[in-house]
MMTF fields as JSON, N, C-alpha, C and O atoms, coordinates in Angstrom:
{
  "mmtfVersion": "1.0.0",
  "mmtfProducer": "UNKNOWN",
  "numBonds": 451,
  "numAtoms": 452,
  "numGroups": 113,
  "numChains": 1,
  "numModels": 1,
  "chainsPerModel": [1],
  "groupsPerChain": [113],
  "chainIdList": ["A"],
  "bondAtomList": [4, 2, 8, 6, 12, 10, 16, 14, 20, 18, 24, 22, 28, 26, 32, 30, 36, 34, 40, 38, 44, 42, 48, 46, 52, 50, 56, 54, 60, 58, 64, 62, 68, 66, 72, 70, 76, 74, 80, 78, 84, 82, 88, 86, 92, 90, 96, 94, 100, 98, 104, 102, 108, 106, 112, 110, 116, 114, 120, 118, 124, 122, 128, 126, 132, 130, 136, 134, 140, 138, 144, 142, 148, 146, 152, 150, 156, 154, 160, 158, 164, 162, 168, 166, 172, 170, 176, 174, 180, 178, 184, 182, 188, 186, 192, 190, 196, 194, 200, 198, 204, 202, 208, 206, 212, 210, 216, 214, 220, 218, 224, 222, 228, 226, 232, 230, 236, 234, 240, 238, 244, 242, 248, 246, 252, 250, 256, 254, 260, 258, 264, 262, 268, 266, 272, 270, 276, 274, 280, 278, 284, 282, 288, 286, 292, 290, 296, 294, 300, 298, 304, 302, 308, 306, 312, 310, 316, 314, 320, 318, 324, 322, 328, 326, 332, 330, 336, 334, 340, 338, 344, 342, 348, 346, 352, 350, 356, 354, 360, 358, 364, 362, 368, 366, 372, 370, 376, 374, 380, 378, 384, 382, 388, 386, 392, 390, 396, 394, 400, 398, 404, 402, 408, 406, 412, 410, 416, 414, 420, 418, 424, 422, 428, 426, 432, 430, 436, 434, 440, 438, 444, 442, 448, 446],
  "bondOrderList": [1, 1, 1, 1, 1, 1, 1, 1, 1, 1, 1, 1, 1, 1, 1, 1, 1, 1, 1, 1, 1, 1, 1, 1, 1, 1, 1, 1, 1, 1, 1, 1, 1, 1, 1, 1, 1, 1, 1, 1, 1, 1, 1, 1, 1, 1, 1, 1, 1, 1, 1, 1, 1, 1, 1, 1, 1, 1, 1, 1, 1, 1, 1, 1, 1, 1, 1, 1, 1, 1, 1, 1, 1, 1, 1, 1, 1, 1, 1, 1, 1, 1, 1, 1, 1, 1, 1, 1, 1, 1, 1, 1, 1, 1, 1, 1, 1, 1, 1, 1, 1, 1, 1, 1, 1, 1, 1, 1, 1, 1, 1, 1],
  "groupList": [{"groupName": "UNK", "atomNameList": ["N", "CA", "C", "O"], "elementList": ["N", "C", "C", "O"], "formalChargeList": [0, 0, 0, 0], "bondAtomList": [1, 0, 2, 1, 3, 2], "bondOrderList": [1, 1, 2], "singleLetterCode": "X", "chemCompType": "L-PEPTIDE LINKING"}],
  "groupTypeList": [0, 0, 0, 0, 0, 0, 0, 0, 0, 0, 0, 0, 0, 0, 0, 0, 0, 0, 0, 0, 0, 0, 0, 0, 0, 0, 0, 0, 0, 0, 0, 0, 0, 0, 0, 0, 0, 0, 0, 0, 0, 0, 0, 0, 0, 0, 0, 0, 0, 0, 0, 0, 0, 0, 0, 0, 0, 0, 0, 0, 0, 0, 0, 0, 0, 0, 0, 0, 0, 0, 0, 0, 0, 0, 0, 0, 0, 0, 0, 0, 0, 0, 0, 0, 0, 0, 0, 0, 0, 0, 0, 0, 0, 0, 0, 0, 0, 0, 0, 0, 0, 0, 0, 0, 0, 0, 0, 0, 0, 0, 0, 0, 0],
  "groupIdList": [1, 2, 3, 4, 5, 6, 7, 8, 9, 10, 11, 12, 13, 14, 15, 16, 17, 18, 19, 20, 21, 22, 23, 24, 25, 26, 27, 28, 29, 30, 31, 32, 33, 34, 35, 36, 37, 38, 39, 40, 41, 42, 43, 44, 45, 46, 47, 48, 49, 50, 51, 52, 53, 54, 55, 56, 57, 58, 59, 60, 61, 62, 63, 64, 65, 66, 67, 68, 69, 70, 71, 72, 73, 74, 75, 76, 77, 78, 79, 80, 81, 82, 83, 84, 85, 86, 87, 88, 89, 90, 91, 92, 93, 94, 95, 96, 97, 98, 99, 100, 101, 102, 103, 104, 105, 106, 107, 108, 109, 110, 111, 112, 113],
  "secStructList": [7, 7, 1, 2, 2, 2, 2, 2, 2, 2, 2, 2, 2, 2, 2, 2, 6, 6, 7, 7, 1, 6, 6, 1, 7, 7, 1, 1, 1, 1, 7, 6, 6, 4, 4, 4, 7, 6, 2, 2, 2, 2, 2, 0, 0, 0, 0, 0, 0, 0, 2, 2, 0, 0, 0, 0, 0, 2, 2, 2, 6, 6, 1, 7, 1, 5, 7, 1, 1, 7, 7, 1, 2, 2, 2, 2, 2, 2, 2, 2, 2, 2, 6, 7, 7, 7, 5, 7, 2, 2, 2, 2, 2, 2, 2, 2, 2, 2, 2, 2, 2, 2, 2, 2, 2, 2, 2, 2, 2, 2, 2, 7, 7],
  "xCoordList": [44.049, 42.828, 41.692, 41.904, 40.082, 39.224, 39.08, 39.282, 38.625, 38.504, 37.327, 37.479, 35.999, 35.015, 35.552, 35.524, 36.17, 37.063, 37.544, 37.882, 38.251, 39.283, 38.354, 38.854, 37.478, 36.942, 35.825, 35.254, 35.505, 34.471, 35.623, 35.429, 36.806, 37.876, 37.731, 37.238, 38.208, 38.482, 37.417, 37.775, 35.982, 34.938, 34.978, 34.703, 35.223, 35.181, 36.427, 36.365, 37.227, 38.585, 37.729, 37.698, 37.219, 36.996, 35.901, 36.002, 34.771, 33.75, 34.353, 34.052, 35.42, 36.071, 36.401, 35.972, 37.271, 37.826, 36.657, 36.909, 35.038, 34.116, 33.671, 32.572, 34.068, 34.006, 32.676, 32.631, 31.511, 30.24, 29.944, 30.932, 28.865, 28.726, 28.393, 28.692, 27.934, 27.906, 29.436, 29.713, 30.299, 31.446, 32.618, 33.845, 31.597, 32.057, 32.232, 31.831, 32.792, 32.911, 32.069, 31.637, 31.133, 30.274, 30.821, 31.929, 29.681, 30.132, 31.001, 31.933, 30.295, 30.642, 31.955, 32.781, 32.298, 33.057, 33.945, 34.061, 34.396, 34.963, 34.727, 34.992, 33.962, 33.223, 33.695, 34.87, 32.663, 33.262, 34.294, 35.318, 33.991, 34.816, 35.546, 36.416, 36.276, 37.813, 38.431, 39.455, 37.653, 38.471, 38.63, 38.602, 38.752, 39.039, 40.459, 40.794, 41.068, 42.417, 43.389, 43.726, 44.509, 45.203, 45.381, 45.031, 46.233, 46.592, 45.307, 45.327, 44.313, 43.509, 42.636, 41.517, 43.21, 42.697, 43.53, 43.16, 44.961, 45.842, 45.491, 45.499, 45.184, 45.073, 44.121, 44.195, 43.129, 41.74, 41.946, 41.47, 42.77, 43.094, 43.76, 43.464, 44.92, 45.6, 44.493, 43.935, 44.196, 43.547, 42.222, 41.772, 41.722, 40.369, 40.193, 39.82, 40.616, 39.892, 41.073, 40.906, 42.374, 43.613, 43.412, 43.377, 43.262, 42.405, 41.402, 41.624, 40.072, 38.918, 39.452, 38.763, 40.202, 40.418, 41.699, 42.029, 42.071, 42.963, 42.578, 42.714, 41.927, 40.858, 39.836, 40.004, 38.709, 37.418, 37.614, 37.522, 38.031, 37.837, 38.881, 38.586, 40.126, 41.144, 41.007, 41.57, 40.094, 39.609, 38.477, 38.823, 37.406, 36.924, 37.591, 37.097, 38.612, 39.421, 40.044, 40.539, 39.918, 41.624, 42.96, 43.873, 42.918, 44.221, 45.063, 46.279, 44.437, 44.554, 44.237, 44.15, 43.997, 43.84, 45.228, 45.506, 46.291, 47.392, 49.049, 49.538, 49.323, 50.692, 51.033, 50.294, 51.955, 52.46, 53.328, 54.041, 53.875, 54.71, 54.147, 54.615, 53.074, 52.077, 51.567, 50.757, 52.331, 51.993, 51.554, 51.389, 51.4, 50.844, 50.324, 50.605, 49.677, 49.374, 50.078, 49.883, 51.208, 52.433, 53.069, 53.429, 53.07, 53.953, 53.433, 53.875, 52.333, 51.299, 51.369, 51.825, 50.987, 51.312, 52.933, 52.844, 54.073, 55.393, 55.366, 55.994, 55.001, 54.958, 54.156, 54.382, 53.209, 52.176, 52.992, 52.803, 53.678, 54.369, 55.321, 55.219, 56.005, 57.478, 57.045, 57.635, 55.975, 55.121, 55.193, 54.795, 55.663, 55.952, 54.523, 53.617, 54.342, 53.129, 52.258, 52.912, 50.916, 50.681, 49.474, 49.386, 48.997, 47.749, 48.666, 49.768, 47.439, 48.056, 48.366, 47.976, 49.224, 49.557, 48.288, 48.265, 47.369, 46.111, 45.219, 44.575, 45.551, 44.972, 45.887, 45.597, 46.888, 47.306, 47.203, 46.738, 47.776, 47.639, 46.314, 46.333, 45.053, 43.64, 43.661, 42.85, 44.516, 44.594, 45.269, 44.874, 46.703, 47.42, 46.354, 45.975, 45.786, 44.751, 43.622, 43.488, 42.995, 42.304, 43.034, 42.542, 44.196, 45.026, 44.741, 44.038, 45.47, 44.905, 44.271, 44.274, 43.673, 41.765, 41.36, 40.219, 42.012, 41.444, 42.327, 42.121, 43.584, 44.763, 44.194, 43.871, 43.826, 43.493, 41.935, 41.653, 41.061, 39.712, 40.176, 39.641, 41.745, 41.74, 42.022, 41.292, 43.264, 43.863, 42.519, 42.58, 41.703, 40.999, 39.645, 38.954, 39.501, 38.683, 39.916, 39.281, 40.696, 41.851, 41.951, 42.03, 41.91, 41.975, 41.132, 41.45, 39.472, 38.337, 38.015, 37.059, 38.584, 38.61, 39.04, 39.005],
  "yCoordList": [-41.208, -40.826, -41.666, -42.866, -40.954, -41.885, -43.129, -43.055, -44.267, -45.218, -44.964, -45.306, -44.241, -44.151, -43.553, -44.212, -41.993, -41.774, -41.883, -40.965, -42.864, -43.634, -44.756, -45.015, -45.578, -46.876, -46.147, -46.887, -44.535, -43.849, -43.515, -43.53, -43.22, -43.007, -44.169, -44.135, -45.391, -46.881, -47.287, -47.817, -46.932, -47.028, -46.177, -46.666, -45.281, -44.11, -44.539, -44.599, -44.729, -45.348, -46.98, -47.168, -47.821, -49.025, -48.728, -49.342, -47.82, -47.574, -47.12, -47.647, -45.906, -45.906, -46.841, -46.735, -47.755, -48.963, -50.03, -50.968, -49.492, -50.485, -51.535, -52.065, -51.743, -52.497, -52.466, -51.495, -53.089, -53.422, -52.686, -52.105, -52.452, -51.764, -52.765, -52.437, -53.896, -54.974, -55.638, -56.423, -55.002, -55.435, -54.313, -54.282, -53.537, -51.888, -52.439, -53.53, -51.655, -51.575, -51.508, -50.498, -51.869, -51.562, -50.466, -49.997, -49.912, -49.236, -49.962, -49.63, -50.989, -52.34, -52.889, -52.994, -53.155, -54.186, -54.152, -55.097, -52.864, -53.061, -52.558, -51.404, -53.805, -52.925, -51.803, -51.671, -50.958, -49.859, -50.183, -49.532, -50.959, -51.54, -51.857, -51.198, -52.47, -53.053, -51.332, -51.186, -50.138, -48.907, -48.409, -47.191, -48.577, -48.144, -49.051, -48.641, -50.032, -50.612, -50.688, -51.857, -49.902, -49.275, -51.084, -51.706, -51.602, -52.94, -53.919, -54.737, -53.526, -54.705, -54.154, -54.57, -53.199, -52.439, -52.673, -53.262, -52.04, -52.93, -54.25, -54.291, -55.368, -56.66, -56.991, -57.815, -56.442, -56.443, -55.765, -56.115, -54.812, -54.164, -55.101, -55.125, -55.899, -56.67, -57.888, -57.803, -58.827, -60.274, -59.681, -60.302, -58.624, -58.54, -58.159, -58.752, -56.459, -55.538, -55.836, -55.889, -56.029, -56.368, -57.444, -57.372, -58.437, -60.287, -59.783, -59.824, -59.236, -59.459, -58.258, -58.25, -57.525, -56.366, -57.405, -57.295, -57.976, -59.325, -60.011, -59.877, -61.027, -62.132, -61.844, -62.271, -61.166, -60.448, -59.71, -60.143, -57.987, -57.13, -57.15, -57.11, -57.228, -57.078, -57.747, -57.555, -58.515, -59.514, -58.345, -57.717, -58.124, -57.253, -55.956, -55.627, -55.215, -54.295, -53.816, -52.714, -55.448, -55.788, -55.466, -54.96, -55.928, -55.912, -54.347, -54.252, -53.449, -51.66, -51.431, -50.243, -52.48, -51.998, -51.651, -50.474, -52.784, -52.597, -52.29, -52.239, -52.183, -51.753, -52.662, -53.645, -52.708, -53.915, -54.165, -54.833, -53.912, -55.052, -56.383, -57.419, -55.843, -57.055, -58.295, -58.306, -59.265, -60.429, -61.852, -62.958, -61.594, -62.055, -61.788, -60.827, -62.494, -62.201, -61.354, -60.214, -62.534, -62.652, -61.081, -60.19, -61.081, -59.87, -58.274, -57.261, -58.698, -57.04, -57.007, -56.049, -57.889, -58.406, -57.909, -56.997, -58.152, -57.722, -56.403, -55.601, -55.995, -54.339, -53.107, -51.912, -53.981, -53.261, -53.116, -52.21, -53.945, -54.271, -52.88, -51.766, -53.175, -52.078, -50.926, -49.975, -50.808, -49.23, -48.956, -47.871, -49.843, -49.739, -49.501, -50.319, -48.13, -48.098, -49.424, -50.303, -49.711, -51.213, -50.555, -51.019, -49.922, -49.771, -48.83, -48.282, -48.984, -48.299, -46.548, -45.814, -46.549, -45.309, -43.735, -42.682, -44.266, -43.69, -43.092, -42.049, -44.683, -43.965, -43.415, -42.765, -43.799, -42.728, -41.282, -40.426, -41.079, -39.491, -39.064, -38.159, -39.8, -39.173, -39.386, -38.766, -40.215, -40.239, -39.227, -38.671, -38.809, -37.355, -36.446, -35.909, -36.093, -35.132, -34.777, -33.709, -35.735, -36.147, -35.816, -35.101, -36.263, -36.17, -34.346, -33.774, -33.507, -32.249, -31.444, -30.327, -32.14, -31.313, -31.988, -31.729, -32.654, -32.738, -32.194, -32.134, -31.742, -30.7, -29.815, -29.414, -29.18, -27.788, -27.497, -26.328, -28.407, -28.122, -28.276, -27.68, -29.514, -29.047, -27.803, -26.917, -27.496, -26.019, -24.937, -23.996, -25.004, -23.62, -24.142, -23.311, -25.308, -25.502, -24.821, -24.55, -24.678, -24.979, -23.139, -22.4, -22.73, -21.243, -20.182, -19.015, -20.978, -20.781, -21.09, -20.68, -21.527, -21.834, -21.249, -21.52],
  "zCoordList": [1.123, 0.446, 1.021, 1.198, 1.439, 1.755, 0.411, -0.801, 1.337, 0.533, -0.615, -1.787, -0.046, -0.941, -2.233, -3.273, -2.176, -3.083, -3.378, -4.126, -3.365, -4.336, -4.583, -5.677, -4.479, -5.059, -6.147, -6.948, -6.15, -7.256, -8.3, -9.515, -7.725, -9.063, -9.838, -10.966, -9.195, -9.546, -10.752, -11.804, -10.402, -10.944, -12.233, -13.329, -12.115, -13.363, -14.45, -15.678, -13.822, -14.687, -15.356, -16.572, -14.552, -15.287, -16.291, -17.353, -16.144, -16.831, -18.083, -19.154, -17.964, -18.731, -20.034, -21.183, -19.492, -20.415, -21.129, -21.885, -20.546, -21.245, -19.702, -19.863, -18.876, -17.885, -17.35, -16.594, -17.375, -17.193, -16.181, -15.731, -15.579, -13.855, -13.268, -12.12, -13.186, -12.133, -11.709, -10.802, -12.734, -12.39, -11.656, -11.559, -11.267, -10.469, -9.062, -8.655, -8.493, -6.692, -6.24, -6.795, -5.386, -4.341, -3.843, -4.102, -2.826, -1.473, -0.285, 0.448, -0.464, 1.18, 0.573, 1.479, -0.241, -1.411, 0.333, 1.113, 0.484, 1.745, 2.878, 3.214, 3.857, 5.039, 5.914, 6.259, 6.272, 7.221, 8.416, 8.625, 8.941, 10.354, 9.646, 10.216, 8.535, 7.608, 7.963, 8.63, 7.419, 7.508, 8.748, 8.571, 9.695, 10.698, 11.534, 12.645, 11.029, 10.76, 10.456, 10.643, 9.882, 8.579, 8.146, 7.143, 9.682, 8.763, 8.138, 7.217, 8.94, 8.193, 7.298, 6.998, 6.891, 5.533, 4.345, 3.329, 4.612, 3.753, 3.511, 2.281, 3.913, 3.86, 3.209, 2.298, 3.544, 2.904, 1.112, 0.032, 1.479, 0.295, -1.154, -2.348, -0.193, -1.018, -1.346, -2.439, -0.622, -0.645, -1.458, -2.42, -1.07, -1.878, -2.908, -3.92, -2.624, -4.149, -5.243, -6.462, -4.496, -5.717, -6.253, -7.482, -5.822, -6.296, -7.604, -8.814, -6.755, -7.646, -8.668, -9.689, -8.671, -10.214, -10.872, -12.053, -10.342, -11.068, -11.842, -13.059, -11.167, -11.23, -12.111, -13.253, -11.858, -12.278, -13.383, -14.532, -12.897, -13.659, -15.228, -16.423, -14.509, -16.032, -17.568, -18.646, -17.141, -18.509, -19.119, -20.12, -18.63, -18.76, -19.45, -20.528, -18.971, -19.438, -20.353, -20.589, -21.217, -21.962, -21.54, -22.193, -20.061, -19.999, -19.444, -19.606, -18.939, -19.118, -17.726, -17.417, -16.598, -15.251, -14.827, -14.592, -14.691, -14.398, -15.262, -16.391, -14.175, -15.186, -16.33, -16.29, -17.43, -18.142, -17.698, -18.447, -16.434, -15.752, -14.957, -14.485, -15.069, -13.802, -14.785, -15.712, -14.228, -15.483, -14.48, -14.996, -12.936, -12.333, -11.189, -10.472, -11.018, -9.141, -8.152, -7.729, -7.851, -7.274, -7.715, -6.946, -9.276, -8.912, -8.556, -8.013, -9.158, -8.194, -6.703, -6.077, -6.266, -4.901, -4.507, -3.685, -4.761, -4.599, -5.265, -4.574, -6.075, -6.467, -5.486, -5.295, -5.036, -4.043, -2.52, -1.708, -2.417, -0.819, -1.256, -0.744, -2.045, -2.409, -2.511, -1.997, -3.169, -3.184, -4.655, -5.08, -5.436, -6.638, -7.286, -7.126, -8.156, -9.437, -9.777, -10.339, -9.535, -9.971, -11.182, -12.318, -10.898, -11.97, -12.986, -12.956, -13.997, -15.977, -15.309, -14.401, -16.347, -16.014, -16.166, -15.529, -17.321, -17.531, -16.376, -16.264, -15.192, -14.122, -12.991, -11.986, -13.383, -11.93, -12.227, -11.474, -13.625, -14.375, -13.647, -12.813, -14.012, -13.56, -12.142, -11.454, -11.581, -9.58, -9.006, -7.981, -9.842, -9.25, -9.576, -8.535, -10.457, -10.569, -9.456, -8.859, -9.36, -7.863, -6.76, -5.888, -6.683, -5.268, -5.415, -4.582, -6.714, -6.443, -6.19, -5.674, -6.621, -6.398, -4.929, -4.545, -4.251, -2.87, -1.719, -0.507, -2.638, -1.536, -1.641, -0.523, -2.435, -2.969, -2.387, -2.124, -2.213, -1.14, 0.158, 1.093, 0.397, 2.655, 2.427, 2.871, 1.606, 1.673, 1.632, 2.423, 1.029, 1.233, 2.375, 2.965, 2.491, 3.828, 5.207, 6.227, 5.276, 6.272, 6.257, 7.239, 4.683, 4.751, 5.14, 5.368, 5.214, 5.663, 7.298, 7.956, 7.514, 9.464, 10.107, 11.308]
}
C-alpha cells in the first residue's frame, strides 16, 4: 500500500480515538527518498513511526493503537518482524476495507485500459 495512504488511514483511525492533530502524521514524518528503499523503509518504518505511535501517540489513545498483546516495545518490534497483527483490531477491520476499495479501483482502472 502507498505510504501516503496508509499514514491518512493511520490518521483517521487516531483522530478517531480522540488523538490531537499535532499528534497526527505529517506528510514527511517519512521522507520521500526513505520510500524508494523497501529495506530502508521498513527500518524507518520500525525505528520511527512504530517508536513515536509507541512512545507519543498510545498515551494519547488510551491504549487502542495496538494490539493487547503489545505490552512493550520489544514485543511490537518481534510481532512486526513475524508479520504478526500489531495494531487494535478496530483498525485493521477499517485497513482490510481500504485494502478493498483500492483492489477494486486497480481492477477497474486495469478494466478501463
Amino acid at each position: 500500500m502507498e505510504w501516503n495512504i496508509f499514514r491518512k488511514e493511520i490518521n483517521d483511525f487516531l483522530s478517531s480515538l480522540g488523538v490531537r492533530e499535532d499528534k497526527l502524521i505529517g506528510p514527511f514524518f517519512i521522507k520521500p527518498k526513505i520510500l524508494e528503499d523497501q529495506s530502508v523503509f521498513d527500518q524507518t518504518f520500525k525505528n520511527k513511526l512504530l517508536m513515536y505511535l509507541y512512545e507519543d501517540v498510545e498515551k494519547y489513545a488510551s491504549g487502542k493503537v495496538f494490539s493487547d498483546n503489545v505490552s512493550r516495545f520489544s514485543d511490537l518490534l518481534k510481532m512486526y518482524e513475524k508479520g504478526i497483527n500489531i495494531f487494535d483490531s478496530v483498525f485493521e477491520i477499517k485497513n482490510e476495507a481500504l485494502y478493498d476499495r483500492l483492489n477494486i479501483a486497480e481492477e477497474s482502472e486495469e478494466y478501463r485500459s
